[in-house]
N, C-alpha and C positions, 0 to 999 in steps of 0.2 A: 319660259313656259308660262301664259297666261293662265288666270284662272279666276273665277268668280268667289271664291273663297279668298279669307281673310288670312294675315300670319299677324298676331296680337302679340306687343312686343310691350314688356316692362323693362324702363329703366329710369334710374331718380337722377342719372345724369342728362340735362335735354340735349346736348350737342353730341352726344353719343346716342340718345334718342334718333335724332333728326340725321345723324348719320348714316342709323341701320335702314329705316326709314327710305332714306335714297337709294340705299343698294338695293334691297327688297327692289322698288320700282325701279330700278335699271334693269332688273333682271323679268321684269312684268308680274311681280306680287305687289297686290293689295295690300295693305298694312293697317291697321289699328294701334296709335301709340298710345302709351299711359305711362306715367311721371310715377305712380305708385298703385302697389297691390290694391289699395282700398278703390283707386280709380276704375281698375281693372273690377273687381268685386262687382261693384255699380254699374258698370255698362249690362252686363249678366246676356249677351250675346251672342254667348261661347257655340248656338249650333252653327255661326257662319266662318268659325275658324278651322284652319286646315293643322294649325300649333300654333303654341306659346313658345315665345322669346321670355325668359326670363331672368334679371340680374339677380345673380345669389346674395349681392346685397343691397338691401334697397332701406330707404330713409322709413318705412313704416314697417319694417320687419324684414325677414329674408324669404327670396323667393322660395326657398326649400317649403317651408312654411306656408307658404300660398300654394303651393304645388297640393301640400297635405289638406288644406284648408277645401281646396278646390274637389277633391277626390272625396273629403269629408260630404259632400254638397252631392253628389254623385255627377260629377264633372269630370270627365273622360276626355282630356283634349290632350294628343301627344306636347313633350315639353323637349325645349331646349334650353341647357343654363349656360350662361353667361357669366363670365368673375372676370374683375383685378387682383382678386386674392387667394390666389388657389393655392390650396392646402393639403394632406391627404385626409385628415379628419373630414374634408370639407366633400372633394372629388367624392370618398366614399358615400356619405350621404345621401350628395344626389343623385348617385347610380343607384344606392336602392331605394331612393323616392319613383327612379321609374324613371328615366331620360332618353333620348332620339339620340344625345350628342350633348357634349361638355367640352365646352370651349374657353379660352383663356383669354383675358383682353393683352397685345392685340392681335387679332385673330385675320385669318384671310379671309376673302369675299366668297373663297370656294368654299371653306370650313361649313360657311354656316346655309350656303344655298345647297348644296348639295345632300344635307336630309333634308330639306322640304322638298325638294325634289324628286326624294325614294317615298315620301309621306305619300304624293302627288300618286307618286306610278304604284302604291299599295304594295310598295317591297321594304317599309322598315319595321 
C-alpha cells in the first residue's frame, strides 16, 4: 500500500537499519532511517510520519526514553519497538510508554507491516 507518508525507523545497528529499510520499500513505504535518537531529534519532521520504528536499545539511550522525550516535546507519532532483548521489565515499559506493537528481533515481515497498515486504514 503506497503512501506519501514516511515510517521513521531508529536503529544503531546499520544492517538492521538497511534491512527494515528494504522491507518497508518492498512493501511501498517511504522510510526515514537514523543510526540514533539524537539523529532522529534533529531531522524534527515528525508531521510527515505515519510512525516510529524504534530500537529499545540504542547506543545514545533507549528508545523507551525517546518515546518519553518525544511526547515531552508534544510529539504524537504512533510508535513501534523493536528489541534483541526482551525482558518483561522491559515489554512492560513499553506498553505503557504507549505502543502500536512490540516486536522481538527476529521478527517477521508481517509483524511489523501489518500495524502500519491498520495506522494507514485509521483502525489501530
Amino acid at each position: 500500500m503506497p503512501t506519501a507518508k514516511f515510517v521513521f525507523v531508529v536503529d544503531d545497528n546499520p544492517s538492521m537499519l538497511r534491512g527494515i529499510g528494504r522491507l518497508l520499500r518492498e512493501y511501498g513505504f517511504a522510510s526515514r532511517l537514523f543510526e540514533t535518537g539524537s539523529a532522529l531529534l534533529r531531522d524534527g519532521s515528525f508531521e510527515s510520519a505515519v510512525c516510529l520504528v524504534l530500537d529499545i536499545n540504542l547506543s545514545d539511550g533507549s528508545g523507551i526514553e525517546l518515546r518519553h522525550r518525544l511526547a515531552d516535546l508534544g510529539i504524537d507519532v504512533p510508535v513501534i519497538y523493536i528489541t534483541g532483548n526482551d525482558n518483561p521489565a522491559t515489554r512492560m515499559a513499553a506498553m505503557a510508554s504507549g505502543c502500536v506493537a512490540y516486536l522481538t528481533k527476529p521478527f517477521t515481515a508481517n509483524s511489523l507491516i501489518q500495524p502500519i497498515e491498520r495506522l494507514l486504514a485509521g483502525v489501530a
